[in-house]
Structure formats: C-alpha cells, structure tokens
N, C-alpha and C positions, 0 to 999 in steps of 0.2 A: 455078669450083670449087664455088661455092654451089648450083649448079643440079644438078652433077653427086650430089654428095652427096644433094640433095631427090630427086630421082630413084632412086637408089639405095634411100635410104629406102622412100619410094613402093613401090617392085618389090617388098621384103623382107615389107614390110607383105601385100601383097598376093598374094606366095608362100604365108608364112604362113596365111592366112585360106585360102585353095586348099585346103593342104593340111589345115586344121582339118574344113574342110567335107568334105574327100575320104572321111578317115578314121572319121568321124563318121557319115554320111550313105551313103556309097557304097561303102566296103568292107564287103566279107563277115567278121565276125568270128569267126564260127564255121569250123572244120575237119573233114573227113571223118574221124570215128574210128572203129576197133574197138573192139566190148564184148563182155561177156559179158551176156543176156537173163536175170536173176535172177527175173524174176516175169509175169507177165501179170493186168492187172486187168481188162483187159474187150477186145474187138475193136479196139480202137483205142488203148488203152495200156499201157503195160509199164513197167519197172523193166529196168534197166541196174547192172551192176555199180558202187558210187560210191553207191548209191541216190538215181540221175541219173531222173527221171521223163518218159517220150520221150510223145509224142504223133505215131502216123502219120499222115502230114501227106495232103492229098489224099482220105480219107476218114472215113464218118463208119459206123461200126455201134450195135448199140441199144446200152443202157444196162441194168441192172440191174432186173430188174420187164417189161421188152420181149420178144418174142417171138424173136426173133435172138439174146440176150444171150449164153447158153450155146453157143451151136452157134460163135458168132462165137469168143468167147473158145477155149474146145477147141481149133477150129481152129488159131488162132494162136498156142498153147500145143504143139501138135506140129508145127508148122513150128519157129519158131523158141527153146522155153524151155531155160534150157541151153546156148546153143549162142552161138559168138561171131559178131556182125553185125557189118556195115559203117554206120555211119549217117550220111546226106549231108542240109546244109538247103537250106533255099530262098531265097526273101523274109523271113520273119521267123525269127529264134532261138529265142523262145520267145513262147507265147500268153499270154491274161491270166490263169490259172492259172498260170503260172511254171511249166510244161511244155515242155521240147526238145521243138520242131517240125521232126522229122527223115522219109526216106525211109530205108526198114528194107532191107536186103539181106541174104540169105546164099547162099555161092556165086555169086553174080552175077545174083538170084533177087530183081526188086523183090516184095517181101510186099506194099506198097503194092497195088499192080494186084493180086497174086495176090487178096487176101481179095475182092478188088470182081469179078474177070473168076470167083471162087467164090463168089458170092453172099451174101457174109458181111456186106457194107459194102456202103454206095452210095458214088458221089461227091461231094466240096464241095471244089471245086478254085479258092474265092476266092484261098487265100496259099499255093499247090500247082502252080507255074508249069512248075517244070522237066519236069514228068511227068504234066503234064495231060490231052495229047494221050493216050496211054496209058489212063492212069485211064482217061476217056472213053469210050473205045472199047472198055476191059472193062465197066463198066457196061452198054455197050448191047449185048454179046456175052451176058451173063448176062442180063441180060432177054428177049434174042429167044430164046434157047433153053432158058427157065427155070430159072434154075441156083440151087443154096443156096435158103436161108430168105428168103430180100427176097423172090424171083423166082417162086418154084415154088407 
C-alpha cells in the first residue's frame, strides 16, 4: 500500500509539472480577434480599438525621416483605417516594445503580404512563421517586377 501511494504521488507530481510546463511554454495564449483599426502610425503599425498597439508581424517598412515612410503609411491607412480586422499571432505575443505581434486581415485579405507583394515593406520573417512562405514570395514578386517604393 506504501508503494502504491508513492507511486501515486510520483504520477501527480509529475502530471502537474507536464502540465505547468505545457501551459507555460507551449500553449498559444493569445486568440484570433476582431477590432476596429483606430489609427495607423507608420507601415508596420497601428492602433486597435482598446488603444491595443499591434505590430505586423512578418514585415518591416521605413520609419519616419525614410523614403517609404509616407507612401507605406497611406497605403495602409486606406486599406485598412476604420475598418474592423481579424488579427491572428504567431510565435511570440508581443515584442520588446510591448507591441501585439499579430497578422492583419480584412475580408480574408493578409495586409501582411499585401503591403510586401505592394512594395511598401520588405520581409523579416525571423518570429513570422505561419505566413512566411507567403511573405517571401511577395517580396520576390515585388522586386522582379519593381513594384512600390522599396522596388521601383
């Protein structure tokens, strides 16, 4: 009976730790939501209704002071401002800015690839796994046929 109970123990112990480690390490915490796009700061990030600050994940457009800065931003100011998205993560939830690292949708429309396969963004598809293949292959669709301000 003594052995049975150790045993037992043992198992519970090490159910537990399973599951600490599952939850901890290997679930996805984040969930796919709808929002509303309240603001656009620059080609690669936006405001969400909540004044949730997303960062699209998979690409990278200029910055402020860059030659792409405005053409990027515009762009992705009349695709998506306004209007309510889908936004799905990846590998990580947020970057070390404390930025939602999400994949933008509307209509069933990754912006992701759109801004890149439009020449608005390149790719940096280090923590951008699910849609990489994609990404990818707009990047090199907008280069060989020079497209947007990266390319042209």
């Amino acid at each position: 009976m003594k052995k049975f109970k150790s045993l037992l123990i043992l198992f519970l112990v090490c159910l537990g730790v399973s599951l600490f480690l599952y939850f901890k390490f290997l679930s996805n915490k984040c969930e796919t939501k709808t929002k509303i796009v309240t603001k656009v700061i620059d080609g690669d990030t936006i405001i969400v209704e909540g004044s949730k600050k997303i960062r699209l994940l998979g690409i990278d457009a200029d910055e402020k002071g860059y030659p792409c800065y405005y053409s990027a931003k515009e762009a992705l100011e009349e695709k998506i401002l306004n209007k309510r998205v889908r936004l799905e993560c990846d590998l990580k939830d947020k970057d070390i800015y404390g930025r939602y690292l999400r994949y933008v949708f509307v209509d069933n429309e990754n912006i992701n690839v759109w801004m890149v396969r439009n020449g608005f963004a390149i790719a940096r598809t280090e923590d951008a796994k699910k849609y990489e293949k994609e990404i990818i292959e707009a990047e090199k669709y907008a280069k060989e046929n020079n497209i947007g301000c990266k390319w042209k």
